[in-house]
C-alpha positions in Angstrom: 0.0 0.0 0.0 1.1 3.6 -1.1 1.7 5.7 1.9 1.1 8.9 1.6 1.3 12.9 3.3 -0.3 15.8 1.4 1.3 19.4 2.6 -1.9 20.6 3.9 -1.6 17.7 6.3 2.2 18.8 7.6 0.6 23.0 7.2 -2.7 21.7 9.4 0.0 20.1 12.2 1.6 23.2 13.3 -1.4 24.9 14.2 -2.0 22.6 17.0 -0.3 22.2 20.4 3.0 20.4 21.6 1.4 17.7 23.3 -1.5 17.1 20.4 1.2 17.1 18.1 3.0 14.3 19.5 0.1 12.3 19.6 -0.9 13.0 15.8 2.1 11.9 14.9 2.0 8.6 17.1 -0.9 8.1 15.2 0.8 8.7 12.0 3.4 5.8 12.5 0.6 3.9 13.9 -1.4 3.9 10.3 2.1 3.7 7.9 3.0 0.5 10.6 -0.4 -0.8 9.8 -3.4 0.8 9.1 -6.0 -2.2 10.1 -4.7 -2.2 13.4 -7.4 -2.8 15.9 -6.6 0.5 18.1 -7.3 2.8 15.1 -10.5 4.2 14.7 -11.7 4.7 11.4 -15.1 6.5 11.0 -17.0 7.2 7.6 -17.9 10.5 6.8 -21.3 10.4 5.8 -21.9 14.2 4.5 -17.8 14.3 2.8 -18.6 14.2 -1.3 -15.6 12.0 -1.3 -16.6 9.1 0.2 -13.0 8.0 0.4 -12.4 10.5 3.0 -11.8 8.9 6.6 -11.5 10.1 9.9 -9.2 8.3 12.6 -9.6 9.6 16.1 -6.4 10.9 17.6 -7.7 12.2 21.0 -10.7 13.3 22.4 -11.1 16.1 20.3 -8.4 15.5 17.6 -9.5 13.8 14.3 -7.4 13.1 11.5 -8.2 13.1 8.1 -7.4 10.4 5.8 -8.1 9.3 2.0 -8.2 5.7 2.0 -8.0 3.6 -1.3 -7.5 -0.5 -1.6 -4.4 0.4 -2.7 -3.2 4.1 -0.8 -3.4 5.8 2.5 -3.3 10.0 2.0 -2.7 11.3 5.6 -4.8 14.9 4.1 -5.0 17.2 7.4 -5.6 17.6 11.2 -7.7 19.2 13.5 -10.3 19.4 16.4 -12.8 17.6 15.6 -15.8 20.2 13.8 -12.8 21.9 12.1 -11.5 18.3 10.6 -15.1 17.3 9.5 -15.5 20.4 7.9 -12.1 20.7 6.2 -13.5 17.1 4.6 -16.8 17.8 3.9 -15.8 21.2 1.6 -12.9 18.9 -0.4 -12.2 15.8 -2.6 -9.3 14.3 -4.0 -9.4 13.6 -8.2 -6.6 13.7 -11.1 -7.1 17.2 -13.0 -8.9 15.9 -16.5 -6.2 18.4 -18.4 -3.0 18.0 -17.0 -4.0 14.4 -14.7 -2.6 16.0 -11.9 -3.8 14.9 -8.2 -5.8 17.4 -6.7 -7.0 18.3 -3.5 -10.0 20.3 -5.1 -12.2 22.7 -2.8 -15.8 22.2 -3.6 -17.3 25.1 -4.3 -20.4 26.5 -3.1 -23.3 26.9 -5.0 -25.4 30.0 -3.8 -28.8 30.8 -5.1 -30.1 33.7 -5.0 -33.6 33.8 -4.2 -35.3 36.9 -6.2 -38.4 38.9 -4.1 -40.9 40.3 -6.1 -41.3 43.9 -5.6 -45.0 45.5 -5.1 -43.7 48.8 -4.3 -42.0 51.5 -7.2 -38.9 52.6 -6.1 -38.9 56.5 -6.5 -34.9 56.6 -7.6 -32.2 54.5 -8.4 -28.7 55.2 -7.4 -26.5 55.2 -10.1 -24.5 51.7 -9.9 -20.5 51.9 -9.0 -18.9 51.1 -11.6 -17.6 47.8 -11.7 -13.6 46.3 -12.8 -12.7 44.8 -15.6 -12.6 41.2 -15.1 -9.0 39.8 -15.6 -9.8 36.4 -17.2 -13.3 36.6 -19.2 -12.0 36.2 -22.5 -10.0 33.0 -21.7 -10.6 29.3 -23.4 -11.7 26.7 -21.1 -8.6 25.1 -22.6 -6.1 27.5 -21.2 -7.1 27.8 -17.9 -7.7 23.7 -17.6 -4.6 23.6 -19.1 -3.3 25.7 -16.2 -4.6 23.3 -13.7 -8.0 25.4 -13.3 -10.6 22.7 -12.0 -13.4 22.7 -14.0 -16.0 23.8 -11.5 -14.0 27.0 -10.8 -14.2 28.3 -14.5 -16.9 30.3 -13.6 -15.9 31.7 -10.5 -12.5 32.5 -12.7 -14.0 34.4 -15.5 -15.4 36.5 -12.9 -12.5 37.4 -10.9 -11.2 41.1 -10.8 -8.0 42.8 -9.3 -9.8 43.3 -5.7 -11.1 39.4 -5.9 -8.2 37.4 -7.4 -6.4 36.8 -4.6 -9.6 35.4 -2.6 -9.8 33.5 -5.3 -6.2 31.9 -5.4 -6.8 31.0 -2.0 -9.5 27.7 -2.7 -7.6 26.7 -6.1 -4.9 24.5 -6.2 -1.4 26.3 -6.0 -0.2 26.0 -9.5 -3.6 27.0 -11.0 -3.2 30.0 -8.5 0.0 30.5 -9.8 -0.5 30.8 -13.2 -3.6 32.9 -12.6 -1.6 35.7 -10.4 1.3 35.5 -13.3 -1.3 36.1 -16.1 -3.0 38.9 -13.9 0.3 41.0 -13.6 1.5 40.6 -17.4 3.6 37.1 -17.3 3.0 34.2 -19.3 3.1 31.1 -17.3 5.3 28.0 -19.1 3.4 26.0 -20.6 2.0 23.1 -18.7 2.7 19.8 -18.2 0.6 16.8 -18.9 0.9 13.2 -18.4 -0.1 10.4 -20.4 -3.7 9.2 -19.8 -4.0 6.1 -17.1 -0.4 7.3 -16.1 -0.4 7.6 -12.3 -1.8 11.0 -11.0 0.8 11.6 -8.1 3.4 11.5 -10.5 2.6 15.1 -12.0 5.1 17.6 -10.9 2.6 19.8 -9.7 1.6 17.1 -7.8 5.0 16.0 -6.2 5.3 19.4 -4.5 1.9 18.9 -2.2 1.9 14.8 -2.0 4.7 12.9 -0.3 5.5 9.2 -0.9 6.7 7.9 2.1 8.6 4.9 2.1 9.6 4.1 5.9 9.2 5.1 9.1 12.4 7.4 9.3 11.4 9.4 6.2 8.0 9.7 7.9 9.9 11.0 11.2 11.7 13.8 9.2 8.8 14.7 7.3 7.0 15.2 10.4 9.4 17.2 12.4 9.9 19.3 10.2 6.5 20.5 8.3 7.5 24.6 8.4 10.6 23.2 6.2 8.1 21.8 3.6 9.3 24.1 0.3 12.6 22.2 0.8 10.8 18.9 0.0 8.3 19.7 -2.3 10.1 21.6 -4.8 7.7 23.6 -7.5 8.4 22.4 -11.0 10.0 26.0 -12.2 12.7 25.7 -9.4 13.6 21.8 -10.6 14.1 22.6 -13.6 16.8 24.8 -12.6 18.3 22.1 -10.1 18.4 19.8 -12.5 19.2 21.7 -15.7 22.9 21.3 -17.5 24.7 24.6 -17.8 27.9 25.0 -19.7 29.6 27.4 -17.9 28.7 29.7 -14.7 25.1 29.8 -14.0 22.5 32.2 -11.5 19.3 31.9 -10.5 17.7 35.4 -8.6 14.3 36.4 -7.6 12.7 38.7 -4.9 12.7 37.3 -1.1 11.0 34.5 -0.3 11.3 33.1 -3.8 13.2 29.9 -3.1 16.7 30.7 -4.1 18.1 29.2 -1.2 15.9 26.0 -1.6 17.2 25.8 -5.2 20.3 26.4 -4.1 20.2 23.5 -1.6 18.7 21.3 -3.8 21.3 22.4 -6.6 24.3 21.0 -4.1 22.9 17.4 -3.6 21.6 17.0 -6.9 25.5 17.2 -8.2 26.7 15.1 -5.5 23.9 12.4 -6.6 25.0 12.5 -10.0 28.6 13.0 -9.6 30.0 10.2 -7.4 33.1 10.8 -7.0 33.0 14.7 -6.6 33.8 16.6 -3.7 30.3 20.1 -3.4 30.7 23.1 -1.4 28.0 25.3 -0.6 29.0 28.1 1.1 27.7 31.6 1.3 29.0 35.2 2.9 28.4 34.7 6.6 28.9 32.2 9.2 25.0 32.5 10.2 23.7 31.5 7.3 26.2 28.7 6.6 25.1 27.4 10.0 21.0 27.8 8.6 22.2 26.0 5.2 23.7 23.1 7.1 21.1 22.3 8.9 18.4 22.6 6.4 21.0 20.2 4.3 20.7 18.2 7.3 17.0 17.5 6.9 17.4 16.8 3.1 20.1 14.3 3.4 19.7 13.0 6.6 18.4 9.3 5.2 21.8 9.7 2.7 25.1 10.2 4.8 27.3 9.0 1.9 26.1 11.8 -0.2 26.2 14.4 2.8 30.1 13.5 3.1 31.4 14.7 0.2 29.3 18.1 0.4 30.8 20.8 2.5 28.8 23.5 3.6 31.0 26.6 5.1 31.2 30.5 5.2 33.6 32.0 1.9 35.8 33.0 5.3 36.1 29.8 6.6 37.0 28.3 3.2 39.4 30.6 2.8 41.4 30.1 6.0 41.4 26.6 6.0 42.5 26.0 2.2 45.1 29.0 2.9 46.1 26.9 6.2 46.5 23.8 4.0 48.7 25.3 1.2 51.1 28.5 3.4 50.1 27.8 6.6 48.3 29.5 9.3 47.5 33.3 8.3 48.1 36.0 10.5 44.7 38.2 9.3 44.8 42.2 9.9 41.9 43.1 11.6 40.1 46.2 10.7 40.8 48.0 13.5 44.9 47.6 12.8 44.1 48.8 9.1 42.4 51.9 10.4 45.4 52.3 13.1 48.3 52.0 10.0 46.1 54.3 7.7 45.8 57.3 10.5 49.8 56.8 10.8 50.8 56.6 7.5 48.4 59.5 6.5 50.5 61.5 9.1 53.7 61.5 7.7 51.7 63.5 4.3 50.5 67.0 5.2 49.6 67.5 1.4 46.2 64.9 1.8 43.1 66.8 3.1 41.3 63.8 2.4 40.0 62.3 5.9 40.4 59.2 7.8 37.1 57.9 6.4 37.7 58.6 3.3 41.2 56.6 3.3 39.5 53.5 5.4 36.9 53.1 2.9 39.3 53.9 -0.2 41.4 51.4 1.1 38.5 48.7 1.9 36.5 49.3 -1.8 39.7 49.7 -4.0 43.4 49.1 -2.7 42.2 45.9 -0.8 39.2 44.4 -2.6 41.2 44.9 -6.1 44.5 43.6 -4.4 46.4 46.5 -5.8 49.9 46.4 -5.2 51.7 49.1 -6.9 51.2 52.9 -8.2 50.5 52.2 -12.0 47.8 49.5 -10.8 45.8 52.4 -8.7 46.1 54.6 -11.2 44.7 52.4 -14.0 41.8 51.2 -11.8 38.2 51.8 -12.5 36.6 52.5 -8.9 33.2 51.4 -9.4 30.2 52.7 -6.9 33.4 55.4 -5.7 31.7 58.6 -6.3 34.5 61.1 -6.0 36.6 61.4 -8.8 40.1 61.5 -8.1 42.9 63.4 -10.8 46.0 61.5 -11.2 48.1 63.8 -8.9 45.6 63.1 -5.6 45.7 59.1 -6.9 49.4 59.5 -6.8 49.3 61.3 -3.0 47.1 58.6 -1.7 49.2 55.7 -3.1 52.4 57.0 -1.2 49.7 56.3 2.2 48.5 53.0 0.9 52.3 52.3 -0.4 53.4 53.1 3.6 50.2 50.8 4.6 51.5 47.7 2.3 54.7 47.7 3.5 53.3 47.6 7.0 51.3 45.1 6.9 54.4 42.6 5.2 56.8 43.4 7.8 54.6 42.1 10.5 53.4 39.4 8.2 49.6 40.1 8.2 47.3 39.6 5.6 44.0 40.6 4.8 40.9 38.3 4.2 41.0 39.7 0.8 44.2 38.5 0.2 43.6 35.2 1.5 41.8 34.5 -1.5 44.0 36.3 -4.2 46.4 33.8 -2.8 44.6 31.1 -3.3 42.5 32.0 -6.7 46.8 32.0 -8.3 47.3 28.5 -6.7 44.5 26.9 -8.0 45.5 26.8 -11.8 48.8 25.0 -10.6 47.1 22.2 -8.4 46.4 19.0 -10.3 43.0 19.2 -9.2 40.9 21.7 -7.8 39.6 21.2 -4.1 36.4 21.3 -4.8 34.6 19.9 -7.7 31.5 22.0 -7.6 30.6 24.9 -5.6 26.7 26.3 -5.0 27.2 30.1 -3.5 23.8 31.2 -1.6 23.8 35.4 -1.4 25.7 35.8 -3.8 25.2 39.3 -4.2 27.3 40.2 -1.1 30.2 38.1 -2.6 33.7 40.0 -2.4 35.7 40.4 -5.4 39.0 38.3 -4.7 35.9 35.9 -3.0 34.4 35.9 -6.7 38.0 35.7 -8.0 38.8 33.0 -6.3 35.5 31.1 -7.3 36.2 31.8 -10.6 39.5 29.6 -10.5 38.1 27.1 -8.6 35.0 26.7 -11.5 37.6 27.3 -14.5 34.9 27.9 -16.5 34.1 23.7 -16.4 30.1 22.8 -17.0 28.3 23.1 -13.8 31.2 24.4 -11.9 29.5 27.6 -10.4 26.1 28.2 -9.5 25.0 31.7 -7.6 22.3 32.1 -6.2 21.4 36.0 -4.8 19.3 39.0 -4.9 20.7 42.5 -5.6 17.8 44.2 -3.9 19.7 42.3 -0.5 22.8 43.4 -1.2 23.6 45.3 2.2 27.6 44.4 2.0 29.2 44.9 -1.1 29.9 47.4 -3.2 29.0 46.7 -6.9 31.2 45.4 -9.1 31.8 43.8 -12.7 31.6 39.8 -12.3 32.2 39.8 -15.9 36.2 41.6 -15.6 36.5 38.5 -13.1 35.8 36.1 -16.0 32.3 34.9 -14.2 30.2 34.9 -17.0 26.6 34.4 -16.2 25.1 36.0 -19.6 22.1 33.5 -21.1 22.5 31.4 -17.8 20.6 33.4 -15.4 17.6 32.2 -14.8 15.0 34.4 -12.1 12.5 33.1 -10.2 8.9 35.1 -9.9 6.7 33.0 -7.1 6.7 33.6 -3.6 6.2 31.2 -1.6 7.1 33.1 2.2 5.8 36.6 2.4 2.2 36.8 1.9 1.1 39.5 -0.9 -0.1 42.1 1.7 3.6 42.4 3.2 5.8 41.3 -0.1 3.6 44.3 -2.1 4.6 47.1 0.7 8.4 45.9 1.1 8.6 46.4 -2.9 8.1 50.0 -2.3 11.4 50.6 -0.7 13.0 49.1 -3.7 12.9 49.9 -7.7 10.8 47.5 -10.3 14.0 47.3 -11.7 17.9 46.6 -10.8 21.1 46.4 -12.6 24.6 45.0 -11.8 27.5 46.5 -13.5 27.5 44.3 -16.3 24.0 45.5 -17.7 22.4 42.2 -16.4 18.9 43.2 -15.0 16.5 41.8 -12.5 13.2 42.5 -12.4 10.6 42.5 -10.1 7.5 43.0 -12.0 5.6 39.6 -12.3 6.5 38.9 -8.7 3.4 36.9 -7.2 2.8 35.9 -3.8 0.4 32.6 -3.1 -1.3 33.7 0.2 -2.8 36.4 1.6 -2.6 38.1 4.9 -3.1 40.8 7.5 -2.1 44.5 6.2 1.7 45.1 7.7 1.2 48.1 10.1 3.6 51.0 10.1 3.4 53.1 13.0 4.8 56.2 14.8 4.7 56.9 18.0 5.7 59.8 20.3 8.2 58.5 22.7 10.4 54.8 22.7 8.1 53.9 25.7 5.0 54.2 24.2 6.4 52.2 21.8 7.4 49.7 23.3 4.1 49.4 25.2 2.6 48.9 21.6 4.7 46.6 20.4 4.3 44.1 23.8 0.4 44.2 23.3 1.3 43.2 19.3 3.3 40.3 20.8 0.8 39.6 22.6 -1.9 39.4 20.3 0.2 37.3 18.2 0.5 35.1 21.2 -3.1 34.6 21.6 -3.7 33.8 17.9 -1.7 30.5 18.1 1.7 31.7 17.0 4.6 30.1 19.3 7.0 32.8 20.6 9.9 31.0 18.4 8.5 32.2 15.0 8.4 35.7 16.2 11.5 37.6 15.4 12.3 41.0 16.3 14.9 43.4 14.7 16.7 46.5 15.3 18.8 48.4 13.3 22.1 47.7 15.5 22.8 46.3 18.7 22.5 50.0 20.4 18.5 49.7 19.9 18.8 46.0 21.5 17.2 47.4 25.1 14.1 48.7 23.2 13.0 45.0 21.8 14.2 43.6 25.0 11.3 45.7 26.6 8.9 45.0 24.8 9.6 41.1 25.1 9.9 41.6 29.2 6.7 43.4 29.0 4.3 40.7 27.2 6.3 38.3 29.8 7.8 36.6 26.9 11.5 35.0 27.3 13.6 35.9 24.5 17.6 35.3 23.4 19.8 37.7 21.3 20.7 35.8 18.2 24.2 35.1 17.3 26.5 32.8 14.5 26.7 30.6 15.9 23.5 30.1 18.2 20.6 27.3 17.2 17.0 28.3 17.7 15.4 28.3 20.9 12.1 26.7 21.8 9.8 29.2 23.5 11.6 32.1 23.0 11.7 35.2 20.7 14.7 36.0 18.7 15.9 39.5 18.9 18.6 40.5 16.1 20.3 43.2 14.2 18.9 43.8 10.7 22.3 42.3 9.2 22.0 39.0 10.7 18.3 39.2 9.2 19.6 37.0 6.0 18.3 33.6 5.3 15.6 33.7 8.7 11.7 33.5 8.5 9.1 34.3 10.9 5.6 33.9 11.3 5.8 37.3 12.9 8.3 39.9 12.3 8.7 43.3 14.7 11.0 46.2 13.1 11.5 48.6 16.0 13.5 52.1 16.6 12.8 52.8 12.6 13.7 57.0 14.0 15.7 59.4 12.0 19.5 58.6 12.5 19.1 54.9 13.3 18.1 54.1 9.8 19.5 55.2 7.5 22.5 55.0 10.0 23.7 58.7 11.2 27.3 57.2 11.6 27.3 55.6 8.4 26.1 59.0 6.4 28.8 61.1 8.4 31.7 58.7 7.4 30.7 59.8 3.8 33.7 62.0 2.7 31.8 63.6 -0.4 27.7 63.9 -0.8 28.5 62.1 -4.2 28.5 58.7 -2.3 25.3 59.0 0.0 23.1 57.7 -2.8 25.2 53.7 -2.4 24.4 54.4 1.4 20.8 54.8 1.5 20.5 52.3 -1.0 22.3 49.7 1.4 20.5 51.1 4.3 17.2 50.5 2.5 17.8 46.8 1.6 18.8 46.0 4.8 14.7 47.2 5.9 13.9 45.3 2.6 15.7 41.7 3.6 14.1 42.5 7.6 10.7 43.2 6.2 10.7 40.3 4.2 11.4 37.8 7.2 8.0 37.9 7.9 5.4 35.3 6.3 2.0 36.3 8.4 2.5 39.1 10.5 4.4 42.5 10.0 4.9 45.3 12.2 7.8 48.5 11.7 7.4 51.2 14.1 9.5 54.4 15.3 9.7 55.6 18.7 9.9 59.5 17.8 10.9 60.9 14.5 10.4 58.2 11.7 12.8 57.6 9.2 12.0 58.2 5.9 11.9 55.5 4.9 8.6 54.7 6.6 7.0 57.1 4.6 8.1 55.4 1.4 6.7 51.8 3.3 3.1 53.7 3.9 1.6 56.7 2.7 -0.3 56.5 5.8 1.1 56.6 8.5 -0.1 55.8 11.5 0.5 58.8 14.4 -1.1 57.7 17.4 
């Protein structure tokens, strides 16, 4: 017998509590061990239109919901009792007649409207309001069956507007909703996919996403401890076909937040260790915090498959860096930033002539000398400084080089190097190894990739098929300055591939993040991502954006937010709240204390906590998601940063500051899957009033 789970089984699950979890999923092994055992209670459900629809008593109040076949078991969702029934009595399980997908199809309600007969003349008719066009009345029956449509939803689609649609993608199957919510904002969906006739129904694509075969009791385990992980199972068909796609040289897949490039990115990894035997994988990405999130979500996927997991790597660009540079010259001695600034303030000493300040030289030195590796005066002067908006003439070029000259020699008389240099050394030992390290490297975030990080990947890929694969967004890109991947030899053109469905931010808080960012972005090469077509599957509450007069009251808002969120169901673990840097820290802390939650400031290195809210700094925002999301101290000066604009040594460069400073709200914005709430204690930033045109000033 097939054993089945469908994701609105593992979705139902995590609405209920700790203890009535545990014993759904008793049950669960229970009915995969053997489902005519005598202690299950199977009970017909006389008013469900499927009459294969079961229900198996869990507890008292707990029913699970089951589709039970000669040959199948379908564990289909969970909950007390009336809510169960009720869930079963509104759906049915059939193969698509278009595509022969299985699908969970929501009946739909007939309502009839019962016309009165009026006796009286009305004395004046208002003039009606004039109604919106309707998005799909023109479309075949083909084409929208075709796009996985049910058939007794044509109707209800034809009628659909803007202000209805996204009710409407709510009771139809995802990839019918999908493909509706593309065609309403000017895509084309890709043309769908049908199986044979008499070929089995849960062997669709679109069907693989939402139905799980299980085949033992282990797989069953991880699937059930991990139902908020679901998107890194059931992959949609647009992001396999990038996993599994051949690429002939360096390859990128991009998309908004939330649009699974980190999933694809996952799946990318062990889909070339599967196939390649013999090769040795790295994933890696910018930061130690989200190497630590990628290993343990690689941890879930190959936890069944140890051989596989051995020969994939997963580590921060750094800690790649350091160990291969151990390997090869031995342990480096790494300048820390602080030492940099100390030898640039002495070296700029010794030359009255430069008016330029100490900022100016620190950042000079960190976006050009360093990141290009430049080691003499005819390099610096030849250089292009991208994203530097003060133009230097060769004679101020030639004054700063005799500081950055003084700098150089500094740092190789104390033997220090810089993490830049790390990998400049290693990107010219590669070519001379017999083999590279690594065979394949995936690279999550990409877009906050160093150059001699980038430089380095390039000679480890050698432009081989299938070498590289980036995944990133350059509407996160909170780190880097922008630079030319192409000058690197990284060359991605006709092998980037972007993804447009989000599957984490519902459309209510996805739509108002957009507005801090342009429909369109650019890297230096002329590459572009777009966000137009961007569609979200779910809809939910409106984000709230509020002012308030004083950090206090605040903070009094925020803990009755918390609380609310509490009271709704949501376990203080998916609530995150972010500040700007760790100086607002004590403002999220009260407002924790005060809805007498516990809480734990997040770090690296740290695992999450059980019953306790996260509190973080924007930046270590990347690669997180909450059911809830709190952005507090959003005042003038904290963001954008009022250090960060002062350290700007000409006005010229202000415009890559905000523009950092307005992803990093973007990428903490877009944590949130549910719930979203960004407030300022005093005066707002402006960027608030680019979130909301109407504010809310209590």
């Amino acid at each position: 017998m097939e054993f089945r789970i469908a994701d609105t089984f593992t979705a139902s699950l995590t609405r209920l509590e700790g203890d009535e979890q545990k014993a759904v999923k008793t049950a669960a092994f229970d009915l995969q061990m053997n489902p005519a055992a005598p202690g299950l209670q199977f009970h017909k459900l006389d008013k469900a239109r499927d009459k294969s629809f079961w229900s198996v008593r869990v507890s008292r109040d707990i029913r699970l919901i089951v589709h039970r076949t000669a040959n199948s078991l379908l564990l289909c969702f969970v909950a007390h009792h009336d809510d169960a029934y009720a869930w079963a009595e509104r759906r049915k399980l059939e193969a698509h007649p278009t595509t022969g997908a299985a699908q969970l199809v929501e009946i739909r309600e007939t309502v009839v409207e019962i016309v009165v007969p009026q006796y009286i003349e009305a004395v004046v008719r208002e003039t009606p309001p004039q109604s919106k066009s309707l998005l799909f009345a023109t479309a075949a029956d083909e084409q929208l069956l075709g796009f996985g449509v049910p058939p007794e939803w044509l109707d209800e689609v034809r009628k659909a507007n803007e202000d209805t649609l996204l009710d409407l993608a709510d009771h139809l199957p995802a990839e019918a909703a999908e493909a509706l919510l593309e065609l309403a904002t000017g895509g084309m969906p890709a043309a769908p996919i049908v199986i044979p006739s008499g070929a089995d129904p849960f062997s669709h694509p679109d069907a693989q996403r939402r139905f799980r075969t299980i085949e033992d009791i282990e797989e069953l385990q991880r699937a059930l401890d991990y139902p908020w992980e679901r998107w890194t199972i059931f992959l949609h068909p647009s992001q396999r076909a990038i996993v599994e796609k051949e690429f002939n040289g360096p390859a990128r897949v991009a998309g908004s937040a939330g649009t699974g490039k980190t999933v694809v990115a996952l799946h990318r990894a062990v889909s070339l260790a599967r196939t390649n035997p013999e090769s040795r994988v790295l994933l890696t990405t910018f930061s130690e915090i989200l190497a630590n999130s990628l290993r343990k979500k690689l941890f879930m996927l190959l936890r069944n498959e140890p051989k596989i997991a051995e020969r994939l790597e997963v580590a921060s660009l750094d800690k790649v860096g350091e160990s291969l540079y151990r390997g090869q010259f031995g342990a480096p001695s790494i300048a820390t930033p602080e030492q940099i600034k100390g030898l640039l303030e002495a070296s700029k000493n010794g030359f009255p002539e430069i008016n330029h300040s100490l900022g100016f030289l620190t950042s000079e030195w960190n976006d050009v000398v360093d990141a290009w590796q430049l080691k003499s005066w005819n390099e610096y002067r030849d250089v292009k400084r991208l994203g530097r908006k003060i133009r230097l003439s060769e004679q101020q070029r030639a004054n700063l080089w005799q500081v950055f000259e003084k700098v150089l020699d500094s740092l190789e008389s104390q033997t220090k190097i810089t993490r830049a240099g790390i990998f400049a050394k290693l990107a010219a030992a590669i070519p001379e190894r017999t083999n590279p390290p690594y065979d394949y490297a995936v690279v999550d975030e990409a877009q906050d990739v160093g150059i001699m990080q980038l430089r380095f990947l390039a000679a480890l890929g050698g432009n081989r098929p299938n070498a590289l694969f980036f995944a990133g967004d350059l509407g996160q890109r909170i780190f880097q300055q922008p630079f030319s991947w192409l000058s690197l030899g990284v060359d991605i053109r006709g092998r980037s591939r972007t993804l447009h469905v989000n599957y984490r931010t519902s459309h209510q808080i996805r739509s108002q993040a957009d507005r801090l960012l342009g429909k369109e972005v650019a890297d230096v090469d002329g590459i572009v991502e777009s966000r137009v077509g961007t569609v979200s599957v779910f809809n939910g509450p409106h984000p709230q954006v509020c002012v308030f007069k004083s950090p206090d009251e605040e903070s009094d808002a925020v803990a009755l937010w918390l609380s609310e969120r509490i009271d709704e169901g949501i376990k203080p673990h998916e609530i995150g709240l972010f500040v700007r840097s760790e100086s607002e820290f004590h403002r999220a802390m009260r407002s924790v204390t005060q809805a007498s939650l516990d809480h734990y400031i997040l770090t690296p290195d740290m695992d999450n906590q059980l019953g306790k809210v996260v509190i973080a700094a924007m930046h270590m925002a990347k690669g997180l998601e909450f059911k809830a999301v709190a952005i507090q101290a959003c005042d003038d000066e904290i963001i954008p940063l009022q250090a960060r604009i002062e350290s700007v040594a000409d006005p010229a460069d202000l415009e890559e500051v905000y523009n950092s400073e307005r992803n990093l709200l973007y990428v903490a914005c877009t944590r949130a899957r549910d719930h979203l709430i960004i407030t300022s204690g005093g005066h707002a930033s402006e960027f608030l009033a680019d979130l909301s045109h109407n504010l809310n000033r209590p």
